[in-house]
N, C-alpha and C positions, 0 to 999 in steps of 0.2 A: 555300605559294606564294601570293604576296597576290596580286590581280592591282590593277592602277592603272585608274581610268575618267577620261577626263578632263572636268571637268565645263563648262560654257560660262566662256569669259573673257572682260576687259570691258577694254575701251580709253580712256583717257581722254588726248589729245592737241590743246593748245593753242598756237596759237602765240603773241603776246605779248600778254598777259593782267595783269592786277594780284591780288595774290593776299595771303592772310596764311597765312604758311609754318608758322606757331607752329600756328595754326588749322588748317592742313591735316593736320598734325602728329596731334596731339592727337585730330583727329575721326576718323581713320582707325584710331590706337591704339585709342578705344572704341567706335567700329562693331565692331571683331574681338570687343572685349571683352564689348558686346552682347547679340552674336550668341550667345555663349557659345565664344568661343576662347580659346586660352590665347594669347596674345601676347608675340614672343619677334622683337627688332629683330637682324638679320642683319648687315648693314650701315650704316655712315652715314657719307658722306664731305664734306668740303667743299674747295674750293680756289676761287682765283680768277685768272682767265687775261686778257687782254687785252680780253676780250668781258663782262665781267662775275664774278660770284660763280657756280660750280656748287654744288649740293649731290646727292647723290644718298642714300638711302636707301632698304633694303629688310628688308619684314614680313613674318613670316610668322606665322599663324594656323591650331594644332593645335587637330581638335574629336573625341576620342569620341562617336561615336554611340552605338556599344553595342561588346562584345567582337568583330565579326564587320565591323563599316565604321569608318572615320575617313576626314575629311575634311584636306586640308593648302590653307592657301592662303597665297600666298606674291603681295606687293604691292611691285612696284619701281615708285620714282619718282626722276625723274629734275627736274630744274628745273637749266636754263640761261640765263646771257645774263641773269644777274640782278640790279637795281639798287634799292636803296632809293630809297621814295617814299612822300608822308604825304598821305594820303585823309582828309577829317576830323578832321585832326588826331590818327590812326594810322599809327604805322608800318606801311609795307607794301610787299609785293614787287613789284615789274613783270619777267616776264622770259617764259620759254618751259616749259611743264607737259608733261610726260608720264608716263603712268601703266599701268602693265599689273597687273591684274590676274588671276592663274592659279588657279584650284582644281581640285583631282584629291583623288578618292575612293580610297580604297585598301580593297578589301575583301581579307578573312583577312588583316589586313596579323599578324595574331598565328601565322602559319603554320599554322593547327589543321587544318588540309586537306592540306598539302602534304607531305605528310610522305614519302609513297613516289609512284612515279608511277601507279599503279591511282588513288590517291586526289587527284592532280590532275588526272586524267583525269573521274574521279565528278565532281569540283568545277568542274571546267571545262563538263561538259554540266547540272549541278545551275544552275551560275551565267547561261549562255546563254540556256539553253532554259526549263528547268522555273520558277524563283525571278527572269524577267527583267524583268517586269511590276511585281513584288513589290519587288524592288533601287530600278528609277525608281521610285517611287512613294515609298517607306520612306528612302531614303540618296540618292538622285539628284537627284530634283525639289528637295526641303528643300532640301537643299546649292547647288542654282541660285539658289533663292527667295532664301536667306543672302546672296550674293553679290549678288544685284539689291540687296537691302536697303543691302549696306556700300557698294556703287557708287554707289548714290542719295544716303547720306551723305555721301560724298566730293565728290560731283560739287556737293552745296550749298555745302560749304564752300571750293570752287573757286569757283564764280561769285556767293559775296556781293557782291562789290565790280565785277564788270564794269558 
């Protein structure tokens, strides 16, 4: 029985902004990669409506920690209302950013605990009470730090050009 923790998320929301999409792209691809995640692109759409070019895009970022925690983070970005514009003589976007970033921890996510209910029961007071200190400290905190880190990445590559 794994159980899921969910660990802080970060919000990145702009409203109309000049941005380089390749750049945003790419920096966020190896922040995960970094961090030491396996990175693995979910989605990625583009269309263009009356208002501009959409694109949407979502990451996800698997990390073994050890046999007993993994971390998953999963990064949807969204960019609307988007129109080419040349800053210096690069190409670049102007339009609307939005970004969520989610990680959640999943401990026993190998089911080694859950096997009969006496032993989700042991794992669930082992996990709470006894080893809870020991969880944030080892799999919790790391896995928050991680996430400041890739946000902080992102967030440069968002406001080069403001």
């Amino acid at each position: 029985m794994a159980i899921t923790v969910k660990l802080n998320k970060k919000i990145i929301s702009l409203t109309t902004t000049i941005f380089d999409l390749d750049l945003v792209y790419k920096t966020t691809k190896t922040a995960l990669e970094e961090e030491g995640y396996i990175f693995s692109e979910k989605e990625q759409a583009m269309k263009t409506d009356q208002y501009g070019q959409q694109v949407n895009f979502e990451f996800q970022g698997d990390k073994e920690y050890d046999e007993f925690c993994r971390v998953k983070i999963t990064i949807t970005a969204k960019f609307k209302d988007m129109e080419k514009v040349k800053v210096d003589g690069k190409n670049m976007q102007k339009g609307v950013c939005e970004m969520l970033i989610i990680p959640v921890a999943e401990i026993d996510y190998k089911n080694k605990w859950g096997k009969d209910s006496f032993g989700e029961f042991i794992f669930s007071l082992y996990t709470k009470f006894l080893k809870r200190k020991e969880l944030d400290d080892k799999y919790f905190d790391v896995g928050d730090a991680e996430v400041v880190r890739i946000y902080e990445k992102i967030k440069d590559a968002l406001e080069l050009y403001k």
